[in-house]
N, C-alpha and C positions, 0 to 999 in steps of 0.2 A: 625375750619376755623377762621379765622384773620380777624378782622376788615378790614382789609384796604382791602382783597379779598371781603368781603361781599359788602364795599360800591363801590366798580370797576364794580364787578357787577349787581349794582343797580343804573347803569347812566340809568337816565328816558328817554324811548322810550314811543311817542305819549303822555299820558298823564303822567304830573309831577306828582298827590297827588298818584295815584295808588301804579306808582313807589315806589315812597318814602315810603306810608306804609306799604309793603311787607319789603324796605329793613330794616325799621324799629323793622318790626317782629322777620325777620332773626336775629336782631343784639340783640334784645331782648331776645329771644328761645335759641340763642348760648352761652350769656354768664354765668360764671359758678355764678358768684353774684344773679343773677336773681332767681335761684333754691333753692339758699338755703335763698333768703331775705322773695321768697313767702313759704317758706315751715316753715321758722322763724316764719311770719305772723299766718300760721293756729296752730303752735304749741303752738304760745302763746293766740291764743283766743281761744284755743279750751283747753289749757292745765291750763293755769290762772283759768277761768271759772270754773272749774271743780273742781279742788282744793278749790276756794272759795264756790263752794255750797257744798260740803263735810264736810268743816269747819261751815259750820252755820246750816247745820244739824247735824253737831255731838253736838254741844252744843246747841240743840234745846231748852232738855227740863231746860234749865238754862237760859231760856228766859220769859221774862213776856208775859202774853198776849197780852199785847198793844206794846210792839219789835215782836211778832209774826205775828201782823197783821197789822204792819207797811212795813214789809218784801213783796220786791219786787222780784217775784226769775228770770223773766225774766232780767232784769237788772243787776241782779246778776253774773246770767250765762254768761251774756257776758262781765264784766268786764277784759276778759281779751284782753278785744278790745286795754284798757291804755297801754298795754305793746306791743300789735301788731303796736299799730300805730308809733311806734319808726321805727319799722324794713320796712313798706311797706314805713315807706318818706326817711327814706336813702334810699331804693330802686330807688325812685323818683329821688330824687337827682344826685344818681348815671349814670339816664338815660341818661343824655348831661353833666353830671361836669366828668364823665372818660374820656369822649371824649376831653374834653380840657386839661387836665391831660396828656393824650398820645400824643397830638395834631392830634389827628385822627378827628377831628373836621373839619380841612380843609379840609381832602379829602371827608367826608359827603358833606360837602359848594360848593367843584368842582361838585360832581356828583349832587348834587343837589341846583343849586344856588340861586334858589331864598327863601333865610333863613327862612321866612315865611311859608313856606311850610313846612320844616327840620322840624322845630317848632309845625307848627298842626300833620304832622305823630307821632312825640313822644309823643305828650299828646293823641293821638285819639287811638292811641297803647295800651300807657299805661295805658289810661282810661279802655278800655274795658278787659286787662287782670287783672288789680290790684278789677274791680267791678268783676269779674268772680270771682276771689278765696275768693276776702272777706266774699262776700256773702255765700260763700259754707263751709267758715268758722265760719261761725256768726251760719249759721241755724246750723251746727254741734254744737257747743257751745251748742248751745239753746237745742238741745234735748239733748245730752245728763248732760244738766245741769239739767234738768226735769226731766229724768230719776230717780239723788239724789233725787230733791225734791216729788215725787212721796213718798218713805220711808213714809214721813210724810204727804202725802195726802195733799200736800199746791203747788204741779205744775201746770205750767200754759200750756194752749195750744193755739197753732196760731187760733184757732176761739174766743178766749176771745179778748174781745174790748182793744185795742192799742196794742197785741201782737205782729199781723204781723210789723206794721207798725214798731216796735222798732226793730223787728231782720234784718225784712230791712235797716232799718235806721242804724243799726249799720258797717253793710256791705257800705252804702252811705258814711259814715264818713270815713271809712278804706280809701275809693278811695280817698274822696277830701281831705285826710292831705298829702295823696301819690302826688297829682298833686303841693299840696303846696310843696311839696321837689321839685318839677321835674320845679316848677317855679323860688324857691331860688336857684335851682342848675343852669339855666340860668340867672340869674340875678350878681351872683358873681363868680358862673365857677369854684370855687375852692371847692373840695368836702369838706375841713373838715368847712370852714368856713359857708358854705351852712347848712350842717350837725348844727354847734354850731348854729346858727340862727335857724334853726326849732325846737333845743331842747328846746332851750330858748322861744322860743314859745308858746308850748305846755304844756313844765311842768315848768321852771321858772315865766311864766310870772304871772302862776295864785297867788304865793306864796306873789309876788311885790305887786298884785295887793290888797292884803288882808290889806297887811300897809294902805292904803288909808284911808281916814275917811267915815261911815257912813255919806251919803248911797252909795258914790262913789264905794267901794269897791264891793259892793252886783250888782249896775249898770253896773258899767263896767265888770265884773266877769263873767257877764250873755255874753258876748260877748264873749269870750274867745273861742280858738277853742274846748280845752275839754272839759268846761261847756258846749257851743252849743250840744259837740257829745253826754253826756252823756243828755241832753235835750232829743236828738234824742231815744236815744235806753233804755230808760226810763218810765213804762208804769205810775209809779203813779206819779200826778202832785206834784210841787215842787217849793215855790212861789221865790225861788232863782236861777229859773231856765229861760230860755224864754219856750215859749210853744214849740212843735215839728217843726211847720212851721215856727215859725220867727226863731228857731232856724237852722233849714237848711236854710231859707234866710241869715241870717248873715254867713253862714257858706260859701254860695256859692259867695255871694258876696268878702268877703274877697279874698279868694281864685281865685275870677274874677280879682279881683284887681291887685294881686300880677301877673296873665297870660299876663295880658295886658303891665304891665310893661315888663314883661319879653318879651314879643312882639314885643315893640319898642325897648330893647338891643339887640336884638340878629339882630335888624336892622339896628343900627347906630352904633354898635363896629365892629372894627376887629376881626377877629378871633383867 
């Protein structure tokens, strides 16, 4: 089915958000990018993960005791969050930058005009499917990242104190780097530049940010979106880090920052 079929038949009768987030779904569920960015997404936090605790139990016993029991293995496991959260914000991105890409953008804008609306169906869409699979991909990670470290009798389980919280948290982060794509991708409309801006992001910015002199670099660092995620999904504390809360505040705020912008562009540009 064609976009331009799915949004024709998604002119809002009686209530507008309805509408819009069905055709939303629709446009979502059909395209072929969608399958393989969320399937990207669980391959690489489930598959990263997995290889890294295999590797730190194979050279366990070539570890001192004090590297043994510095070892976080929930953290661990989920490291391969670093590599998923590439693939879920081009995801993001892609939600509304194909659409201006094709110019199928317009006829979304006819069948539903008032843009503010276009706007929360795509993030309350993508919110709730991008949080669906990360999570299902995090908790995968986690056990079978546990499962390795079981071998050596050092896994962790969701009842040990900040467990849950981190494989949730790492699932939280997945969504809010995804929404930061799906906001850059409204804000500039052009997927690759979109795309170059949340790389930069993510993983250049922390590198720029290490030039800085003592303590700017440790202060501002702690802000950073990966710093923040790896805050999140991180059970032992870590004085370079923020805590789990302020680090999902700076995470949500940011990311609030960038929706709002993108808010009012997609209010006072052309299409």
């Amino acid at each position: 089915m064609s976009s331009a079929t799915i949004a024709t038949r998604s002119v809002p009768t009686g209530s507008a958000v309805p509408a819009a987030l069905r055709s939303e779904a629709t446009k979502l569920r059909t395209v072929r990018s969608t399958v393989w960015t969320l399937l990207a997404t669980v391959v690489a936090t489930v598959g990263v993960g997995t290889l890294i605790s295999v590797a730190r139990v194979g050279r366990w016993d070539q570890l001192s005791l004090r590297e043994q029991l510095a070892i976080d293995p929930t953290a661990l496991s989920l490291r391969g969050v670093y590599l998923a959260q590439l693939a879920i914000g081009v995801l993001g991105v892609l939600v509304i930058s194909s659409e201006y890409t094709t110019g199928m953008i317009r006829t979304t804008l006819t069948a539903v005009p008032r843009r503010r609306t276009v706007l929360f169906a795509k993030v309350a869409v993508f919110t709730v499917v991008a949080f669906v699979v990360a999570e299902v991909a995090s908790f995968a990670a986690f056990f079978v990242g546990q499962s390795v470290f079981a071998s050596k009798h050092v896994d962790a389980s969701l009842s040990d104190p900040g467990v849950l919280r981190a494989v949730v948290g790492a699932g939280v982060y997945l969504t809010l780097i995804g929404l930061l794509g799906l906001a850059l991708g409204t804000l500039l409309r052009r997927t690759a530049g979109a795309i170059a801006t949340l790389f930069g992001l993510v993983l250049v910015a922390p590198a720029l940010v290490q030039a800085l002199p003592s303590p700017w670099n440790t202060d501002v660092g702690k802000l950073l979106p990966m710093n923040a995620g790896r805050a999140l999904f991180s059970v032992r504390s870590n004085s370079s880090l923020l805590t789990p809360v302020d680090a999902l505040l700076a995470l949500v705020v940011a990311v609030g920052v960038v929706l709002v912008l993108a808010w009012v562009a997609i209010e006072r540009r052309d299409a």
